[in-house]
N, C-alpha and C positions, 0 to 999 in steps of 0.2 A: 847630697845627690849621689856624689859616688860611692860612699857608706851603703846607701839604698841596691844602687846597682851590684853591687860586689856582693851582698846581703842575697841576691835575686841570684846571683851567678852561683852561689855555695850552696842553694837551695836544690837549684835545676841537678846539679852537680852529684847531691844527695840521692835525688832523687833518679836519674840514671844508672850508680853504681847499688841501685838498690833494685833494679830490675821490675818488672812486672808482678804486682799482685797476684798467688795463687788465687783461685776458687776453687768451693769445698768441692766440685764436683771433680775438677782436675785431682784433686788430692785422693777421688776414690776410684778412680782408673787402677785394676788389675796391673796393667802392663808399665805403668809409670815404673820409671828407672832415672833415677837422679845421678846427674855424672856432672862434671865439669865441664866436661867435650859438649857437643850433640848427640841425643839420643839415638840408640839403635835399638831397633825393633828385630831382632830374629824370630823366625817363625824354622821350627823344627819339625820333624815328625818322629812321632813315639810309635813302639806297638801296642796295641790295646785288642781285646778279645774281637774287634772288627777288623783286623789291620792295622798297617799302617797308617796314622793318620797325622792329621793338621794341630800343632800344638806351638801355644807363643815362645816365649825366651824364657820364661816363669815354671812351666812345665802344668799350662794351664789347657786343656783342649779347646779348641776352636769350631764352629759350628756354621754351617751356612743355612737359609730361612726357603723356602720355595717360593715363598710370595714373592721373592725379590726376585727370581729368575733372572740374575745376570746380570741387573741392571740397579736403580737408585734403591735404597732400602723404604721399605713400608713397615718401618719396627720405629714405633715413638710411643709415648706416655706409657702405659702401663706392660706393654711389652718392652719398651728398653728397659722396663724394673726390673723384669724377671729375666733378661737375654740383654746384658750390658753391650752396647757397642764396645770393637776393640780400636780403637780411637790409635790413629796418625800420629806420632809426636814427634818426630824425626823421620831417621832413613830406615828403607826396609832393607834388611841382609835375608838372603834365603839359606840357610843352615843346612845341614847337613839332610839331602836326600830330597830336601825343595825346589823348585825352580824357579830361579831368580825373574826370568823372562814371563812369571804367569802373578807377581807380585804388582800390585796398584793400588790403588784408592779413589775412592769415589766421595764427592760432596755431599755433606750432608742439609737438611731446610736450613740448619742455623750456621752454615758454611763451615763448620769444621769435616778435616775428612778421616776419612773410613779407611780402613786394610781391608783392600780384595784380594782374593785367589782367585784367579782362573774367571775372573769376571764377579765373585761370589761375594758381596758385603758380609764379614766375618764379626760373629760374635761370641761370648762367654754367655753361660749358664748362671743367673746369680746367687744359686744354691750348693757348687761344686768347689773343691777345692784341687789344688796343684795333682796330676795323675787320676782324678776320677773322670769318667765318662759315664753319667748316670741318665742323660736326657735324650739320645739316638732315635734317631724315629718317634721322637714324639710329637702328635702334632697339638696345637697350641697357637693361639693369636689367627688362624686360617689358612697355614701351614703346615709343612712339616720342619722339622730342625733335623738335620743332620750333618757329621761330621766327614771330614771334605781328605780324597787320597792323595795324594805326589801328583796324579794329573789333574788333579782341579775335579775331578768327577766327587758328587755327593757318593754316599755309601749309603744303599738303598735296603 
């Protein structure tokens, strides 16, 4: 019996210093950053032929949806394929030229949450890479997408 229990304790034990199972979807998160610490998400702003704009820690652009006007996002199945959410994983830092005071997150149907600006559920483009801006005003899913200044305003 105490074989068994002690058997049960090095088990539990194992399995604590082993942490939580990834999933494949966590593993394809843009902004995932693996540290030892807690995660920081910085949100930056680059200049691009629009302005200054909303850009992650990656040096990925960020993009806000109109249908979502400020509030829960209306971006799931075949629109989050193509406009990844930029998913919550820790603390938000606002970088250099952002304002910390306009950083939040909002819940998403399957309870994980979201990086807002200024009210705005933010997302990537799934066909751009670090420094491009190739999707501005396009509209798509019954929207437009566009990418968001230092005040929280879209760039129309």
């Amino acid at each position: 019996m105490k074989r068994l229990l002690a058997l049960l304790v090095l088990a539990a034990a194992v399995l604590l210093a082993a942490g939580p199972a990834s999933g494949g979807a966590e593993a394809r998160d843009p902004q995932a950053v693996d540290s030892p610490q807690m995660r920081v998400l910085t949100l930056t702003l680059r200049n691009t032929r629009y302005g200054a704009v909303l850009f992650d820690g990656k040096n990925r652009v960020l993009y806000a949806f109109t249908r979502d006007r400020r509030g829960p996002s209306r971006c799931y199945g075949a629109c989050a394929a193509a406009w990844p959410v930029y998913f919550a994983k820790g603390s938000l830092r606002a970088g250099r030229g952002v304002r910390q005071a306009l950083l939040g997150t909002v819940r998403r149907r399957d309870g994980r949450r979201q990086v807002t600006y200024n009210g705005w559920p933010l997302y990537y483009y799934a066909h751009e890479g670090p420094g491009e801006v190739k999707c501005q005003n396009v509209r798509e899913f019954g929207g437009l997408w566009l990418v968001l200044r230092a005040s929280g305003r879209p760039v129309r």
